[in-house]
C-alpha positions as CSV (number, residue, x, y, z in Angstrom):
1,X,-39.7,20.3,1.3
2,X,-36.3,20.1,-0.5
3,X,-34.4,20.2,2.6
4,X,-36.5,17.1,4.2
5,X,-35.6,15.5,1.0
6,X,-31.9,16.4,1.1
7,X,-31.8,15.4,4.9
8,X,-33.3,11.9,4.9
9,X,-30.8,11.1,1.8
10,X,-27.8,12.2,4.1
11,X,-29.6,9.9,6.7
12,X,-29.6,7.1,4.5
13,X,-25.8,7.7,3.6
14,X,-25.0,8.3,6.9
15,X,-22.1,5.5,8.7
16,X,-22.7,5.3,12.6
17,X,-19.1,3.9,13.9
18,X,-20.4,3.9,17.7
19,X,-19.1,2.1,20.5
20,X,-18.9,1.7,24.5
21,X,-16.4,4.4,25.8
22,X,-13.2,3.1,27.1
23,X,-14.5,-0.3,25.5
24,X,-11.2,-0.4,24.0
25,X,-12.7,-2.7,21.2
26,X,-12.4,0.0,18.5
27,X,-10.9,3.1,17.1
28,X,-8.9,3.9,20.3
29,X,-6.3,5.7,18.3
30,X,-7.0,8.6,15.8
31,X,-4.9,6.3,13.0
32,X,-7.3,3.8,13.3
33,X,-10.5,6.2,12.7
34,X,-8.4,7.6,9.4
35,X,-7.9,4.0,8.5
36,X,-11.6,3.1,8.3
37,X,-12.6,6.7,6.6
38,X,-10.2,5.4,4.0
39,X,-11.7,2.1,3.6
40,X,-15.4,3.4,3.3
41,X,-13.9,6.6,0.9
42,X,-12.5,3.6,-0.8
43,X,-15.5,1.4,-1.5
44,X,-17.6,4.7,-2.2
45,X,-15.3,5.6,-5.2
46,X,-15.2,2.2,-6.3
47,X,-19.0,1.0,-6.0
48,X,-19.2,0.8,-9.8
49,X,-16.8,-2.0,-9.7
50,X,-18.4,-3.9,-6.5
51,X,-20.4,-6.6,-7.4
């Protein structure tokens, strides 16, 4: 039972970044996936602040 538990709240935390391939509207380049893994490390560190 604890590892349902600890699954569905790594579900729940989960970020799905999905897209088309060779859509070309997103993350084509590696920078651009470290940019937005920075951004959400950013707002997870800082949710105290977020109102």
């Amino acid at each position: 039972m604890v590892a349902d538990s600890h699954a569905r709240i790594a579900c729940a935390r989960l970020i799905l970044l999905g897209q088309a391939a060779g859509s070309g509207m997103l993350l084509d380049e590696p920078r651009e996936l470290a940019d937005v893994t920075r951004a959400a490390k950013k707002i997870y560190n800082n949710h105290s602040q977020l109102h």
